[in-house]
N, C-alpha and C positions, 0 to 999 in steps of 0.2 A: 073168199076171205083170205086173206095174210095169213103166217103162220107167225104166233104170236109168242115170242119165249120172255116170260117173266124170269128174270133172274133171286133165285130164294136162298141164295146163299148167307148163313148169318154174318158174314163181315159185310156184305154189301147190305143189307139188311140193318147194320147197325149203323154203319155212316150213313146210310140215306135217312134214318129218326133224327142223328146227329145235324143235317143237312136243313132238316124238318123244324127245329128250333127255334124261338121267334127271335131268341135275342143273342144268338152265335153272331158274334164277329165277323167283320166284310174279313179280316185274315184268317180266319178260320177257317170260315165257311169257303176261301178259295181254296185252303190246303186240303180242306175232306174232300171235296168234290172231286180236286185231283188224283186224289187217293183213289178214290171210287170208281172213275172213268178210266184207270188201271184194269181194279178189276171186272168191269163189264168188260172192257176190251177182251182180256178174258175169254169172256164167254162169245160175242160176236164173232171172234176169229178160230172158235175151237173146230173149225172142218175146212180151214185150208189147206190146199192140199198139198203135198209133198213129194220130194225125190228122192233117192239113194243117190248119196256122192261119196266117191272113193275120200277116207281124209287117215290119217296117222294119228294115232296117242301115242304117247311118251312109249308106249307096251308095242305097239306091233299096228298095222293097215286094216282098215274097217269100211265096210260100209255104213254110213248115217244120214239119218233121214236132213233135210234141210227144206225151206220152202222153196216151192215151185211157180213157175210163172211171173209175169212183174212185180215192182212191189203196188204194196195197196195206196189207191186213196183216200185220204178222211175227208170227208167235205162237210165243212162248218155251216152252218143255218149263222149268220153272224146276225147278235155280236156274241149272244152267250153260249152258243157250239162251239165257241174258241175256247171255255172253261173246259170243255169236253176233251179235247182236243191235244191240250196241255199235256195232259196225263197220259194220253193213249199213245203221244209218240216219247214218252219214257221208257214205252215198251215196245213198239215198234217205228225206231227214229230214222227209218229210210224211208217210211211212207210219207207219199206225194199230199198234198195239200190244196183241196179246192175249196175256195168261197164263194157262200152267195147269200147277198145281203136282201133280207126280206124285211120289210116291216108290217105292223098289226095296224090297219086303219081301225083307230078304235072305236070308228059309228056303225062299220059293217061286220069289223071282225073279217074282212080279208088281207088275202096277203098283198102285199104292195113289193114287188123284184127292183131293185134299184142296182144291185152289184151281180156281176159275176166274171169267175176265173177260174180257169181249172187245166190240166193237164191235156195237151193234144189227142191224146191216144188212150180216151177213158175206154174204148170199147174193148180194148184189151187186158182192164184192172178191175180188180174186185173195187167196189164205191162202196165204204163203208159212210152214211149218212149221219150227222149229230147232230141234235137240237137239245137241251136240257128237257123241254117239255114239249111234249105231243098234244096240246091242248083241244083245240076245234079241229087239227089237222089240215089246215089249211096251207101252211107255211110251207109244213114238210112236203104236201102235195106238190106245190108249183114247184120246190127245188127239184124236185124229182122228174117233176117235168121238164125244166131246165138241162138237168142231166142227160137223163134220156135225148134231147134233141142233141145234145153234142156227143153223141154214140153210146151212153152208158147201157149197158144191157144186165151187169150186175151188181145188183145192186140190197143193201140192206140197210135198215133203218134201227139207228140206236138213242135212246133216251131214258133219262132219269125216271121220271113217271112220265103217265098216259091217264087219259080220260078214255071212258067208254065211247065218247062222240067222235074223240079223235081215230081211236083205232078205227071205227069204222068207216070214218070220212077217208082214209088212207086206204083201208083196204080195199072199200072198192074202185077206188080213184087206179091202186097200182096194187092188183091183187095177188104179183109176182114179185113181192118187195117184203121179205120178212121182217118183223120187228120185234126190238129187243131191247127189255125196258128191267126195272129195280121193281115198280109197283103200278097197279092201273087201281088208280084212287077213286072215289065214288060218283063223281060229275063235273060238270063245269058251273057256274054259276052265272048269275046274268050279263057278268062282264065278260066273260070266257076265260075265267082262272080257272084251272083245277080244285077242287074242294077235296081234302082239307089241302092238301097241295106243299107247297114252301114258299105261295110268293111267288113276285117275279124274279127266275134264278139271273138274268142279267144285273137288274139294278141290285142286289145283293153280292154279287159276285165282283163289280165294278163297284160298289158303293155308292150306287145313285138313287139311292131312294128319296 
């Protein structure tokens, strides 16, 4: 199995109820989200690792830590990883950007690969992975396989909720692929939404309901 990190912080805890609303605002609900995918970023990047570089304060010469290695990539599950996405290079705006546009066939509930882009030299970058939802895990699976064939080797997985189905469909599909979520809500239901869920977070987030 995956190593599964729920994030329980109560600010992220209180926009994701806020997120959870039925009748928040298509502007709203893009500003919490972004908010939010702040603070997860957060927690997904808290053991990158680091270097001592010589630098100067105004006082006198120091050693300070700074990151090490390339920078990251975020790779968007499009189109609603790109609400994810928003936010996370507020915080870090050098990280590289892959897309890969999947879609849900809604009589099987698979993924359907229709896009992808991503940086030459992913085997050398942490791939931090987005989707809003980990639903049946399907999506996330084939990005990841995706990845992987164009060298990704590390790799983590970050979303708003999860279903029990999904983490499992994930884990064992890529059981070297941590994941890193706000809440794992109680199931899917016969369409393969999350229960109780927020909805589809694209069509809310783009206003295409």
């Amino acid at each position: 199995m995956a190593e599964v990190t729920v994030c329980d912080h109560p600010l992220v805890q209180h926009k994701l109820t806020l997120l959870r609303e039925k009748h928040r605002s298509t502007a709203n609900f893009r500003q919490v989200l972004r908010e939010l995918s702040l603070l997860l970023a957060y927690e997904v990047t808290r053991d990158l690792p680091v270097e001592l570089v010589e630098i100067e304060t105004p006082l006198k010469a120091m050693q300070a830590p700074m990151l090490a290695g390339k920078k990251l990539v975020f790779a968007s599950i499009l189109r609603a990883g790109n609400g994810l996405v928003d936010g996370m290079l507020d915080l870090v705006p050098s990280a590289r950007v892959a897309h890969v546009g999947i879609y849900r066939d809604h009589d099987t509930l698979e993924a359907r690969r229709y896009f992808f882009k991503a940086p030459a030299d992913l085997g050398e970058r942490i791939v931090i992975v987005v989707d809003p939802m980990l639903a049946t895990g399907n999506s996330a699976t084939d990005a990841i396989d995706a990845l992987k064939a164009e060298g990704a080797v590390d790799l983590r997985f970050l979303c708003l909720l999860a279903a029990p189905e999904g983490v499992a469909r994930l884990s064992a599909a890529h059981p070297d692929v941590p994941i890193f979520t706000a809440a794992i809500d109680h199931r899917l239901n016969e369409n393969g939404y999350i229960e109780p869920g927020l909805g589809d977070a694209g069509d809310r987030l783009y206003g295409t309901k």
